[in-house]
N, C-alpha and C positions, 0 to 999 in steps of 0.2 A: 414395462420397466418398473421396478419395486422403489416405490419413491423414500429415499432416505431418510432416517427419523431424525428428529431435529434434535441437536448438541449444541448447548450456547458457546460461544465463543471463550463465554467465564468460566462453564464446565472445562471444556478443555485448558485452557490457560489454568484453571485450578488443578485440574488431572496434573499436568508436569509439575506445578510448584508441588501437589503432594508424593511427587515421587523423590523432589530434591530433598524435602522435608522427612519421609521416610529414611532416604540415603542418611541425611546429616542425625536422624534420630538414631539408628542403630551405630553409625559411626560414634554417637556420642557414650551409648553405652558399652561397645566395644572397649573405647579406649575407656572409660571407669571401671572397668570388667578387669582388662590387664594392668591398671592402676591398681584395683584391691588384688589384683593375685601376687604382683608385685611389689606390694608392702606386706602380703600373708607371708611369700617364700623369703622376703629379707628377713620379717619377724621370727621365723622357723631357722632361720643360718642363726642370728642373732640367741635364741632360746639353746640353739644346738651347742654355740660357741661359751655358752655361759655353764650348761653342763659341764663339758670340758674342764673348765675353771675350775666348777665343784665336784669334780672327782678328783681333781691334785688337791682339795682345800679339804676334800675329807679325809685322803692320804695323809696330810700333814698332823691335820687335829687326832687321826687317830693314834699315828706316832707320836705325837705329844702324851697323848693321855696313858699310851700303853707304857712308854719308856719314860716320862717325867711325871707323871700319875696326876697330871693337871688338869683342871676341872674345866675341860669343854665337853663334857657328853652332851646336855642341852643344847647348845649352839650343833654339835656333832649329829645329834637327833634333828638338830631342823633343818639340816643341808642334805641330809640323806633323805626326808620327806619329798623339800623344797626337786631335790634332783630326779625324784622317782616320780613324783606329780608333772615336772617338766616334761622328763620324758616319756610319761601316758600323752598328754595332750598334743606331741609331738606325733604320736601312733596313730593315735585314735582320734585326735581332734576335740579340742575345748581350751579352756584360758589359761593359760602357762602363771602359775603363781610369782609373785616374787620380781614381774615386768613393773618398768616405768607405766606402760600403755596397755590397758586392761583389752588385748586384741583376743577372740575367741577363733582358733586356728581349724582350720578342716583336716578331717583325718587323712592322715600321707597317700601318695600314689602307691600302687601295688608293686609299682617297680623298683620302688625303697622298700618293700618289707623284708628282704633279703636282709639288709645292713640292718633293719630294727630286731629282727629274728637274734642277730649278732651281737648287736649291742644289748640286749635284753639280755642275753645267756650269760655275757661278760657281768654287763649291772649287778645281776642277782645276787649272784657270787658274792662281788664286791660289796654289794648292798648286805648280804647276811654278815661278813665278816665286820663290817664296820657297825651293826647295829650290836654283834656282841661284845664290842669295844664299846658300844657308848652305854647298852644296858646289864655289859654283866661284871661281879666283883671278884669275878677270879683271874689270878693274875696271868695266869699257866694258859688258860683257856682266852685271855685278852690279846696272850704274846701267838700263840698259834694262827688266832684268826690277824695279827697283826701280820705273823711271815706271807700269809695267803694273799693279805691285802698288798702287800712287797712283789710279792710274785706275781699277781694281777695288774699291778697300777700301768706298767707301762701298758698293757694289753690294754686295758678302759683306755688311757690316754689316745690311743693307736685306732681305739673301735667308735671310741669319740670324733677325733678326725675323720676317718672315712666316713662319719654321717653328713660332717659337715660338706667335710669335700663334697659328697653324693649330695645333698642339699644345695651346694650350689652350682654342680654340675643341672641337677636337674632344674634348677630355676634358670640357666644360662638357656637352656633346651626350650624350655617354655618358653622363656622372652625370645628364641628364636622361632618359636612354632607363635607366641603372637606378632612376632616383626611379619612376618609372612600372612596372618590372618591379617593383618594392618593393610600392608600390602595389596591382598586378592582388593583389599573392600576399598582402598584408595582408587586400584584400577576396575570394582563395582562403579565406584561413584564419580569416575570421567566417563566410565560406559552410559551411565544414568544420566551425566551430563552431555554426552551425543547424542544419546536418545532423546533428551528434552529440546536438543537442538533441532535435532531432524523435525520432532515434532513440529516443533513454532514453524521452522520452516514450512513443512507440510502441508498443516492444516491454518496455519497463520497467512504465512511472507508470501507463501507462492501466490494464494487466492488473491491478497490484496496487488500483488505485481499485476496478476494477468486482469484484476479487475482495473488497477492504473494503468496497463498499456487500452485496454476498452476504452477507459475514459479518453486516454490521447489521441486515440481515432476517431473519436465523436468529437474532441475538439477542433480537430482539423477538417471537421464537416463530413467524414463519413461514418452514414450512419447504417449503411449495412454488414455492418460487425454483428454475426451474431454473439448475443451477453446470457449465454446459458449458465446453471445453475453449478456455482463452482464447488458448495460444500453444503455444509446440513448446518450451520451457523447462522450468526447474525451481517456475517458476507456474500452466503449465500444468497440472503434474503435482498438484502444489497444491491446486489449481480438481478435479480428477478426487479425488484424494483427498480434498477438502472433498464432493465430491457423495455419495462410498462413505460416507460416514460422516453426511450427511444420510439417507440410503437409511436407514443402520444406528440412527440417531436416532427415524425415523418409525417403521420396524419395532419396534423394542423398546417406544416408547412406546403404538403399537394394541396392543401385546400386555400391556402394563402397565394400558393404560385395561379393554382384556378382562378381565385377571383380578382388577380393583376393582369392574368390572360383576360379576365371579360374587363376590366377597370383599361386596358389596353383597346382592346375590342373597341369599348363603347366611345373610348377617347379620337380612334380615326372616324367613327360613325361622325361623333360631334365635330370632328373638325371638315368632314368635310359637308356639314349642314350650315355648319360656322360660313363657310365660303360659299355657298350658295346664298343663303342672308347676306352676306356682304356683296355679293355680284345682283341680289335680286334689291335691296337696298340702294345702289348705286345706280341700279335704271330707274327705279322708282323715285329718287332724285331729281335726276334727268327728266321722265314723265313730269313731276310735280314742278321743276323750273318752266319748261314748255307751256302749261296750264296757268301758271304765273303769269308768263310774257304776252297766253291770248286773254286771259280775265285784263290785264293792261289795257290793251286794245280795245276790249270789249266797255273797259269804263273809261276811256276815250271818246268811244261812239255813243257812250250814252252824253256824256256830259256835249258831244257836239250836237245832240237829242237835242236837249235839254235848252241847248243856246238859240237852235232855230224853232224850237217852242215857243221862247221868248219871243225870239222877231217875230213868230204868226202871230202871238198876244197882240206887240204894238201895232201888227199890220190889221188884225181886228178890229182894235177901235180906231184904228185911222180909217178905215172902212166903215167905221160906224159913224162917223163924223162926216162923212164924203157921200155915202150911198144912202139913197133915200128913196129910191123909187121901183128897182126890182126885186120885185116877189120870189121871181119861179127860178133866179139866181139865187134869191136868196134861201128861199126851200132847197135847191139843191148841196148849195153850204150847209144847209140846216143835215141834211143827209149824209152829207160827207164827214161832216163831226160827228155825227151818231157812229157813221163807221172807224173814226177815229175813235172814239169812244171803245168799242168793240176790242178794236186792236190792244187799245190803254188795256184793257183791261186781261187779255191775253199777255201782255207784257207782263203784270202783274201778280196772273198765276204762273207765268215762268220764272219770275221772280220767285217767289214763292218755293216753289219745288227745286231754284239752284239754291235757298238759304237750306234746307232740306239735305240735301245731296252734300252741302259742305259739313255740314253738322255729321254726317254719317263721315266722311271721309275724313274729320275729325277723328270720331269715334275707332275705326278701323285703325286709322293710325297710332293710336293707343295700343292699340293689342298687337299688333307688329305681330299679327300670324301670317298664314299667308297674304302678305304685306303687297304683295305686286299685283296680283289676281284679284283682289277686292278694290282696291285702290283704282288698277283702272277701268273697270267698267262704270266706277264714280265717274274718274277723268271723261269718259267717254259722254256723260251723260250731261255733264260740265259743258263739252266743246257743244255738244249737240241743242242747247238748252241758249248756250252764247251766238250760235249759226240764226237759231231761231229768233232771238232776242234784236238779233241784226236787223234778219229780215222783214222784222215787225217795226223795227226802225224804219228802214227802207221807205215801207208802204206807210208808216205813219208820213214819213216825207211828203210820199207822192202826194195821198191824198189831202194833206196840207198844201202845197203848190198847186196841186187841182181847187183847194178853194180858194186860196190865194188870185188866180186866173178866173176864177168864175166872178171871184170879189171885183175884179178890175173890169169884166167884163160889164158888172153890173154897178161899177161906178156908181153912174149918175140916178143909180133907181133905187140905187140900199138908201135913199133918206125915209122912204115910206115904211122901211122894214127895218128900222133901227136897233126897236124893242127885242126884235130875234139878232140881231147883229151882235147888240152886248149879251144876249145867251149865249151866243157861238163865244162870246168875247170869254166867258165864264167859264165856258167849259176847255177853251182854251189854255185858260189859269190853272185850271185841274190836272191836265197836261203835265204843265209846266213842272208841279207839286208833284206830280207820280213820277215824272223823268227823275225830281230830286231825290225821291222814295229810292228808288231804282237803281239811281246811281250809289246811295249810302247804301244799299243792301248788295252791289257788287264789291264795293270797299271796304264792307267786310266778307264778302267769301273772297274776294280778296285775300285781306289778314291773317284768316284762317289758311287758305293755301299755305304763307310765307308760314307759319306757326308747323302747319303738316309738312314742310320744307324742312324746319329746322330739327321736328323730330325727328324724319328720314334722315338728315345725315347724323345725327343722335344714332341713332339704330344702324348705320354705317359702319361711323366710329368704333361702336359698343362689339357688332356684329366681327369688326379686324381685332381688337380683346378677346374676341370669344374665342378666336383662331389661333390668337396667339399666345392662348391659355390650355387650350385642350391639347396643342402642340406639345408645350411645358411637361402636361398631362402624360402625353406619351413616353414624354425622355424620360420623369420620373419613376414613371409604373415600370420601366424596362431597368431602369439603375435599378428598381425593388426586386425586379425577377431574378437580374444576376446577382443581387445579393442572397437570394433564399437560394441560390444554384448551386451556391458552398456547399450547402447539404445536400449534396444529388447522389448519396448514399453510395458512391463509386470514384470519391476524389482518393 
């Protein structure tokens, strides 16, 4: 297809105004055209009608001069010039002598030369007999050319008229052949002005109608109108740049609905990762109270450790105060404290490894990732660490009540063995001090549980926000898709 060569919108919009400009410019010399033709043919009736005058005015002066011998020849000689110069410029076209208004007349139509042929043949006549009245001194010869001018005048007077009539017959004719040129060119120039209408219409009203109904379909959100190219103007270009920008309209909004569809997407992803933190958050609660209520227990049993550490203390040196004389009781006290010892000291590194294990379970519960899986194999290590802690209790018991029973067996023989009695007594005391070690180091993994407590349900809490935020999420990324849905290029 042969693409249209560009016309400004000014070009054309100036095309019609120069045609209403052309219209009114010839209209305007038209009508000063038949303004001067119509003050030439009044000036020509007017020059014709004053002839007239001066053929009776030379009739009279001739009469005078020939029958009262009165001295007008000079005046008589400048009416016969004045009337014969009139009527050349009348013929032939030039400045009639003797006017108010120095007009220079164009030589007659051809369809008057008949009546000037007439008046000429008449004139001459007239015009020789009156010049030998006015230039010659005979009287015979003045009164002859006088009878002739008698016998002529009424004919001048008669050949006068009919020019004039004919003079204004023929200007009645013209102004009727210009009412009619006036006419064609009035109904030229309402054709000029349909045509300038159609024009604007055409190339103007229609393009911008059909480009404002385009518009009012893209405002009502459809946007597959197509906005092809409606002219070779600055509407066409218009109409192209309204299409680029529907193009650019459509494109960004599939791409805007795309990323509400993944912004939708991701928001059921999140919510329901949301609800899994929150149901995995809520047993790990639960886990973390249960660990709570046995670390309770656990520093219960240590502190009732700790109490019957005490009574073996005083039961020691009341044994040392009492027993003075068994040896191989008191050696095997002496053993049984070593293996108390032992155990102490296994309590100790269990100790140890549960401040450990709370610190990490601290730790973990900071990062609230997978929160429940990390978490309990802490718990796990916790219960296992507190079972063991027990049963090191236990056996610290027994073998306490085993030396307790050996002490009493060897009553009356611990005075010999005193000096190892207040050893046992000593190490006893150490007991006593590692029980309290023990117990303040369950009191805080302890603390630290209720603290990994408090952030679990922190992380709960946070976790039912998060659910009923990504929710929010979804309703509003949907309110956004049905609003870009207006333009679904098929509303």
């Amino acid at each position: 297809m042969k693409k249209n060569r560009y016309i400004s919108l000014l070009t054309k919009i100036g095309f019609i105004l120069a045609l209403f400009l052309v219209s009114s410019i010839v209209n305007y010399f038209l009508i000063k055209h038949f303004k001067n033709k119509e003050k030439f043919d009044s000036y020509a009736v007017d020059v014709a009608g004053r002839n007239r005058m001066l053929s009776q005015r030379i009739a009279f002066l001739s009469s005078q001069i020939t029958y009262s011998d009165a001295d007008y020849k000079i005046e008589l000689s400048n009416l016969i010039q004045l009337h014969d110069k009139s009527l050349t410029a009348l013929e032939k076209g030039g400045i009639p002598p003797g006017m108010a208004d120095s007009i220079s007349l164009p030589p007659s139509h051809s369809k008057l030369q008949p009546i000037f042929e007439n008046v000429n043949a008449t004139w001459h006549n007239y015009m020789n007999n009156a010049t030998i009245i006015a230039q010659s001194a005979d009287s015979l010869l003045r009164l002859d050319a006088m009878k002739n001018i008698e016998s002529n005048a009424k004919k001048m007077l008669n050949t006068n008229n009919e020019l004039v009539i004919a003079l204004v017959d023929f200007n009645k004719s013209k102004q009727n052949t210009s009412s009619v040129i006036l006419i064609i060119q009035i109904i030229l120039n309402i054709i000029v002005f349909f045509i300038g209408l159609l024009l604007i219409k055409k190339q103007v009203l229609n393009p911008i109608h059909k480009l404002s109904a385009i518009i009012r379909k893209m405002a009502k959100g459809n946007l597959s109108v197509t906005a092809e190219r409606l002219s070779n103007d600055e509407i066409g270009i218009m109409t192209t740049d309204l299409a680029d920008l529907k193009n650019s309209l459509t494109s960004i909004i599939q791409e805007v609905i795309s990323t509400v569809d993944n912004i939708n997407s991701f928001g059921i992803d999140l919510n329901n990762a949301a609800q899994l933190l929150s149901q995995n958050a809520t047993e790990q609660a639960s886990a973390l109270e249960e660990i709570s209520s046995t670390m309770e227990e656990l520093a219960a049993n240590v502190q009732n450790n700790a109490f019957h550490s005490s009574t073996v203390e005083a039961a020691s040196k009341l044994v040392a105060k009492q027993v003075k004389e068994i040896a191989n009781e008191i050696n095997e006290t002496l053993d049984a404290n070593k293996q108390i010892v032992e155990k102490i000291e296994m309590m100790n590194e269990i100790t140890s490894r549960t401040s450990i294990l709370s610190l990490n379970a601290s730790v973990e519960a900071k990062q609230a990732g997978e929160a429940g899986k990390s978490f309990s194999v802490i718990a796990s290590e916790v219960r296992g660490l507190a079972t063991n802690s027990k049963a090191m209790s236990d056996k610290i018991f027994d073998l306490t009540d085993i030396g307790f029973k050996k002490s009493t067996l060897a009553h009356d023989k611990m005075g010999v063995v005193l000096p190892d009695v207040e050893r046992n007594t000593e190490l006893v005391q150490q007991i006593v001090s590692s029980n309290k070690e023990q117990n303040i180091g369950i009191n805080q993994v302890n603390t630290a549980i209720q603290q990994l407590n408090t952030v679990t349900q922190t992380n709960a809490s946070q976790s039912e926000q998060l659910t009923s935020n990504s929710y929010e999420l979804n309703l509003q990324a949907e309110k956004l898709r049905k609003v870009l849905l207006f333009f679904n290029g098929e509303n």
